[in-house]
PAVO-700817 format. One record per residue: residue number from 1; x, y, z of N, C-alpha, C in turn. Coordinates in steps of 0.05 Angstrom, whole numbers, plus 5000, padded with zeros to 4 digits. Example, Ala and Ser with C-alpha at 12.3 -4.5 7.8 and 13.67 -1.06 7.14 Angstrom:
BEGIN
  num  n_east  n_north  n_up  ca_east  ca_north  ca_up  c_east  c_north  c_up
    1    5264     4886  5156     5246      4910   5156    5264     4934  5156
    2    5257     4955  5142     5273      4979   5143    5258     5001  5157
! end
This chain:
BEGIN
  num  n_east  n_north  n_up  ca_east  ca_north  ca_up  c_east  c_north  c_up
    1    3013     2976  6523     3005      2949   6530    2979     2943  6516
    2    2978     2925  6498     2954      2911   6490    2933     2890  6514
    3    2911     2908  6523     2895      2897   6540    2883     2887  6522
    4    2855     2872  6542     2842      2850   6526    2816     2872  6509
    5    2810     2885  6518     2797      2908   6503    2813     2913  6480
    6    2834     2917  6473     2848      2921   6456    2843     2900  6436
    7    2841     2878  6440     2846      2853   6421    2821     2845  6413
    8    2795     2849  6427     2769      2854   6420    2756     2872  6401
    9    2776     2892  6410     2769      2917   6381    2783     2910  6361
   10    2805     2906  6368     2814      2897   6333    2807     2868  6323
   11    2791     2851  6336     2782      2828   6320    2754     2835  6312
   12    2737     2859  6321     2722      2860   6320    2724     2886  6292
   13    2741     2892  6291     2744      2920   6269    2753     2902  6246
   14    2775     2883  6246     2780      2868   6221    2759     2848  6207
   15    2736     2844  6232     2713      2826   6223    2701     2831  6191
   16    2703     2862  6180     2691      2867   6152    2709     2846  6132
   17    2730     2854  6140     2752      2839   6118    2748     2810  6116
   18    2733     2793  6137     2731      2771   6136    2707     2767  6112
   19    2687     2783  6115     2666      2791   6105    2672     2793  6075
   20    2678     2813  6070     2696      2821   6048    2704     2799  6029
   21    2726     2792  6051     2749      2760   6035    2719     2738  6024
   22    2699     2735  6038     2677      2717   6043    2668     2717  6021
   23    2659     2744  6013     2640      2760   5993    2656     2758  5965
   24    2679     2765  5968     2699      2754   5936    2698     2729  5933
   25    2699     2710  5960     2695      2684   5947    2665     2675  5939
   26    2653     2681  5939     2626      2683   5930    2614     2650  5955
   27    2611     2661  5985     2603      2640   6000    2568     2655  6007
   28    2567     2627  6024     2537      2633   6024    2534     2653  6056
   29    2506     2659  6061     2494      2676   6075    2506     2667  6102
   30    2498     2633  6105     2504      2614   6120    2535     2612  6130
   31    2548     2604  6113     2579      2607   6123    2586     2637  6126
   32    2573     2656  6116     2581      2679   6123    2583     2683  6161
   33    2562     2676  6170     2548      2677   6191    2564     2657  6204
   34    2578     2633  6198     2588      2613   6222    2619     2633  6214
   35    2627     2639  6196     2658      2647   6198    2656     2673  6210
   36    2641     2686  6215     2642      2714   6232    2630     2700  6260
   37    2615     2682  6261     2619      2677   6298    2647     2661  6303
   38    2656     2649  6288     2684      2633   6295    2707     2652  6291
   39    2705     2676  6282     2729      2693   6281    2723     2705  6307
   40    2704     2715  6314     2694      2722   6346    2690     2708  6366
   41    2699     2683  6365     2700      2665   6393    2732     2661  6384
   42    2757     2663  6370     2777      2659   6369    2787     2688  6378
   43    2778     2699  6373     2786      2736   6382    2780     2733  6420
   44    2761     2723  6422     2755      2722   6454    2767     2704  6470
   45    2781     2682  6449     2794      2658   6469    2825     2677  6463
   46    2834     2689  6442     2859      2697   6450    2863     2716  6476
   47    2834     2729  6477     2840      2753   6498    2836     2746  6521
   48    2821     2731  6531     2821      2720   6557    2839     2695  6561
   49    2861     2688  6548     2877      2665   6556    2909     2684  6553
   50    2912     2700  6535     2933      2712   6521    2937     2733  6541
   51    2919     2754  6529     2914      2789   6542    2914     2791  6569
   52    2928     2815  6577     2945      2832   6563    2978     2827  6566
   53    2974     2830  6536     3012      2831   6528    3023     2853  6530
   54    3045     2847  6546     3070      2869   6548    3082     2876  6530
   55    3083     2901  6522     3095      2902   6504    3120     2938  6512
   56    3114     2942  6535     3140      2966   6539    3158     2954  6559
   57    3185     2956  6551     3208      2936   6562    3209     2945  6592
   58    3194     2970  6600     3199      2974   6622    3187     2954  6656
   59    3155     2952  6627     3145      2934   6643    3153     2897  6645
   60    3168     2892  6626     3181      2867   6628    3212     2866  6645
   61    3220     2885  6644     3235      2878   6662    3231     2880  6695
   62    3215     2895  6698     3196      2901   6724    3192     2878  6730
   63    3180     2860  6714     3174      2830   6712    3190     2806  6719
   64    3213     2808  6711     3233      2803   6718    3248     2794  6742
   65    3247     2825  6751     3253      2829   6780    3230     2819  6799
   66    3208     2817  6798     3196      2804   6817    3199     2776  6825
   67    3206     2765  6809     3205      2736   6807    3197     2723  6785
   68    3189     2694  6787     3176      2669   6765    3143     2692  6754
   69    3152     2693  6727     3125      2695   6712    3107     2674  6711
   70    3109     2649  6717     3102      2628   6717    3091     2620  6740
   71    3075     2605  6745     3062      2585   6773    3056     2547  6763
   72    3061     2528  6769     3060      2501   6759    3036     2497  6785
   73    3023     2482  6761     3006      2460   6786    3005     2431  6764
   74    3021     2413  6775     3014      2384   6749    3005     2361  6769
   75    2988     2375  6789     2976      2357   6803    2951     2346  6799
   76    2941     2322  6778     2915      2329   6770    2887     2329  6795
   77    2869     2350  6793     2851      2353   6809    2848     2376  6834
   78    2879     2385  6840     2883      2400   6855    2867     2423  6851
   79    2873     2440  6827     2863      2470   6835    2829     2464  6834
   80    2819     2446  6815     2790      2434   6827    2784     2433  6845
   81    2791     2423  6860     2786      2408   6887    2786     2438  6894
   82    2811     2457  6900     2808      2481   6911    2786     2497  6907
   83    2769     2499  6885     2756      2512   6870    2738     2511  6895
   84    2717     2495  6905     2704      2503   6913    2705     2515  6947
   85    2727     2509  6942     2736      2520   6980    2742     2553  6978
   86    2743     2568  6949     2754      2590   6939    2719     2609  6932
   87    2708     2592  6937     2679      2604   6924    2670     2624  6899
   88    2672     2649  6896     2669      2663   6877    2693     2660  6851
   89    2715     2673  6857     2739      2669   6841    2742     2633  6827
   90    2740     2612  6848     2748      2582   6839    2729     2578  6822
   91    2694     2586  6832     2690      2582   6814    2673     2582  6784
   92    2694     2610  6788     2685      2619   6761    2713     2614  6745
   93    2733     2602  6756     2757      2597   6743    2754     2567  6724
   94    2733     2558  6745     2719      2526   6744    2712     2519  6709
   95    2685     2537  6721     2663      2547   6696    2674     2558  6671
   96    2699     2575  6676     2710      2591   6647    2727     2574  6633
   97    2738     2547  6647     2756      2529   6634    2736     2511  6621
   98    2713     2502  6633     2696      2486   6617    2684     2502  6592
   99    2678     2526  6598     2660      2544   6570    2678     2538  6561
  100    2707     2554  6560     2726      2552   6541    2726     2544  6515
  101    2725     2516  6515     2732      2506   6491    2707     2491  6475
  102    2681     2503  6498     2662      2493   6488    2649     2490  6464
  103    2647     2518  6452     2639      2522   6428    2664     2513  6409
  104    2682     2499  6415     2699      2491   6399    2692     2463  6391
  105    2680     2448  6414     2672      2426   6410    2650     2421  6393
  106    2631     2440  6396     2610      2436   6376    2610     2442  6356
  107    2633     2458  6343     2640      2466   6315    2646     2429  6311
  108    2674     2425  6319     2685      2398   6319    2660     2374  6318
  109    2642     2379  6342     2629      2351   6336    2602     2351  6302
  110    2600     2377  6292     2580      2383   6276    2593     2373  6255
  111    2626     2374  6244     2629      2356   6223    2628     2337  6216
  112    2627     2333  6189     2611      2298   6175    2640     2273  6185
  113    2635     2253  6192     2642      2231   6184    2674     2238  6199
  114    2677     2252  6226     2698      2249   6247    2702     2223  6265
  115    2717     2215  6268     2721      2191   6294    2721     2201  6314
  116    2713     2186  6340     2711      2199   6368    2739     2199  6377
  117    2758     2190  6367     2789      2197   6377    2794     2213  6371
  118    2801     2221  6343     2801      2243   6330    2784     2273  6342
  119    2765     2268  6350     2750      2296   6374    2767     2294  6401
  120    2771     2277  6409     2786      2277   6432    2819     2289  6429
  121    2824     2277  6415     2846      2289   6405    2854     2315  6402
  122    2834     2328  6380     2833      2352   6377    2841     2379  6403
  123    2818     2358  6419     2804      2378   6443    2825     2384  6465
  124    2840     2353  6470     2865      2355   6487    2889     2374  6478
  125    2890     2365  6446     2910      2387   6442    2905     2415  6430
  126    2878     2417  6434     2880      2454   6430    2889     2458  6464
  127    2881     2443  6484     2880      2455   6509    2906     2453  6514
  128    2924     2437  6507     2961      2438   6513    2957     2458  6503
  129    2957     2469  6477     2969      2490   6462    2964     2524  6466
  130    2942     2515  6487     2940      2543   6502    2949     2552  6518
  131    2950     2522  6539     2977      2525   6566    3003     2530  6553
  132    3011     2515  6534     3045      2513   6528    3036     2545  6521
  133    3030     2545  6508     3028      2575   6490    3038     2605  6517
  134    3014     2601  6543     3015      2617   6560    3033     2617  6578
  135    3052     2580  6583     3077      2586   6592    3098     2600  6578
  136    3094     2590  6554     3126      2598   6534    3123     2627  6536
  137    3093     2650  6528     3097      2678   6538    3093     2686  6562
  138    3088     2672  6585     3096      2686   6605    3121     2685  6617
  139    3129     2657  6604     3167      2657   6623    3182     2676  6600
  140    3171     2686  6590     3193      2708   6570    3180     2726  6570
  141    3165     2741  6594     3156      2761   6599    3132     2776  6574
  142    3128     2765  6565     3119      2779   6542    3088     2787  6554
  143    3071     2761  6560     3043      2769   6569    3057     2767  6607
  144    3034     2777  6614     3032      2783   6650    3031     2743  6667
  145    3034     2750  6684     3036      2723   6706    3010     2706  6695
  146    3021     2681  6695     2995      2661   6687    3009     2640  6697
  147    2988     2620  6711     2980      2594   6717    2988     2577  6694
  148    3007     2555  6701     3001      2533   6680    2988     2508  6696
  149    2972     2505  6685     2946      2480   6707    2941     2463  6693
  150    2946     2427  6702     2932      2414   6683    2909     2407  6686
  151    2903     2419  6712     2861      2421   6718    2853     2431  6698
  152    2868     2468  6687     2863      2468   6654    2855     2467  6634
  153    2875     2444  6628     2878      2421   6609    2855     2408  6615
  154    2849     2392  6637     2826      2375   6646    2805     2388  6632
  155    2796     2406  6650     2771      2424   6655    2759     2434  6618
  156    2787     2439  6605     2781      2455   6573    2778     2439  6554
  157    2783     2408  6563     2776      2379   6555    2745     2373  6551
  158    2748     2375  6573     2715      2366   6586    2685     2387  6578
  159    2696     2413  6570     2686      2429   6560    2679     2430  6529
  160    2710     2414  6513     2709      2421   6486    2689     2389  6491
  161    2693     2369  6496     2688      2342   6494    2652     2346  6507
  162    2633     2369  6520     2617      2375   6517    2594     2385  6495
  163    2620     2397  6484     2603      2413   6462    2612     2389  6442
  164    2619     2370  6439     2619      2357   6419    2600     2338  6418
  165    2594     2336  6442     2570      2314   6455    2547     2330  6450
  166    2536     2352  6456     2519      2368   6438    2509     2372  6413
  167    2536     2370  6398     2530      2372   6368    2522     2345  6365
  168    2533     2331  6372     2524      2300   6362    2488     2294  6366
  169    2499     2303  6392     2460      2295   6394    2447     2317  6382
  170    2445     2344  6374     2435      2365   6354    2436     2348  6327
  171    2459     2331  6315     2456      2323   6289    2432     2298  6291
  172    2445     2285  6313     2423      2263   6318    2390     2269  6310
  173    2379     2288  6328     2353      2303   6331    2349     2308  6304
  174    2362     2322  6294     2359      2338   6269    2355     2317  6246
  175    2375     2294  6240     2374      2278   6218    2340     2267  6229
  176    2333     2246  6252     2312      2236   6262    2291     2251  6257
  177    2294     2286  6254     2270      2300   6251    2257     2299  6223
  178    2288     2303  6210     2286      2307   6176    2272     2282  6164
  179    2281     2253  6187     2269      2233   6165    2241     2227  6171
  180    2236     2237  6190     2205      2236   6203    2187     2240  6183
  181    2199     2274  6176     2174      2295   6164    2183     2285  6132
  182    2193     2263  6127     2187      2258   6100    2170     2236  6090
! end
């Protein structure tokens, strides 16, 4: 079985090759440094949304037999709302859906000359694509029992759509600084 330790070491062991690939293309110091933190926040969003995958049939069919790999909630607000009546567990379930996609947003809001639909956009559908992603392998046993929530969806919105609000005002600051000191 590939645990999430598992998927950490090997994104973290293939990181040279990124390096490497980087280094033949002749990039700078700079992009070296944002494409080795963005290969390591995509290594950490597969393992804590993905990990751990089944992968001995013994344990999938085990799986099987218990029941739905699956749980639905498409009530929007619900497992929120629960969150804080759950205290420790809700909410850090809260908090880990907002980080989530956070640093995704700020990659997203730091590029030149995007529309604010277009970020929104983005942000909604990386967060489908993680749920669809974690229903389609858990109803085929592949990864272990997962939640499909569109609090989620909400929550991994509101997170990416943070960090994009960040970058904006970081570019903001930054251009206003640059034209200051000239």
């Amino acid at each position: 079985m590939y645990t999430t330790e598992n998927v950490i070491f090997l994104g973290v062991v293939s990181l040279p090759l990124l390096i490497v690939l980087n280094l033949i293309r002749r990039k700078s110091v700079f992009y070296h440094l944002v494409s080795a933190a963005v290969w390591i926040y995509l290594v950490g969003v597969i393992a804590v949304t993905l990990a751990p995958f089944i992968v001995d049939s013994r344990v999938i069919e085990s799986n099987k037999h218990m029941g739905g790999a699956v749980s639905f909630n498409f009530i929007p607000l619900k497992s929120i709302k629960g969150a804080f009546d759950r205290s420790y567990f809700g909410m850090r379930n809260l908090i880990g859906n907002i980080l989530l996609l956070l640093p995704f947003g700020v990659l997203a809001g730091s590029k030149r000359n995007i529309r604010i639909y277009k970020m929104v956009l983005i942000g909604v559908a990386a967060s489908v694509f993680i749920e669809a992603l974690q229903f389609l392998l858990a109803s085929s046993y592949v990864i272990q029992r997962r939640s499909v929530d569109i609090d989620d969806v909400i929550l991994n919105s509101c997170g990416y759509l943070f960090g994009c609000l960040a970058a904006l005002i970081g570019k903001r600051a930054f251009l206003k600084k640059s034209v200051l000191s000239q």
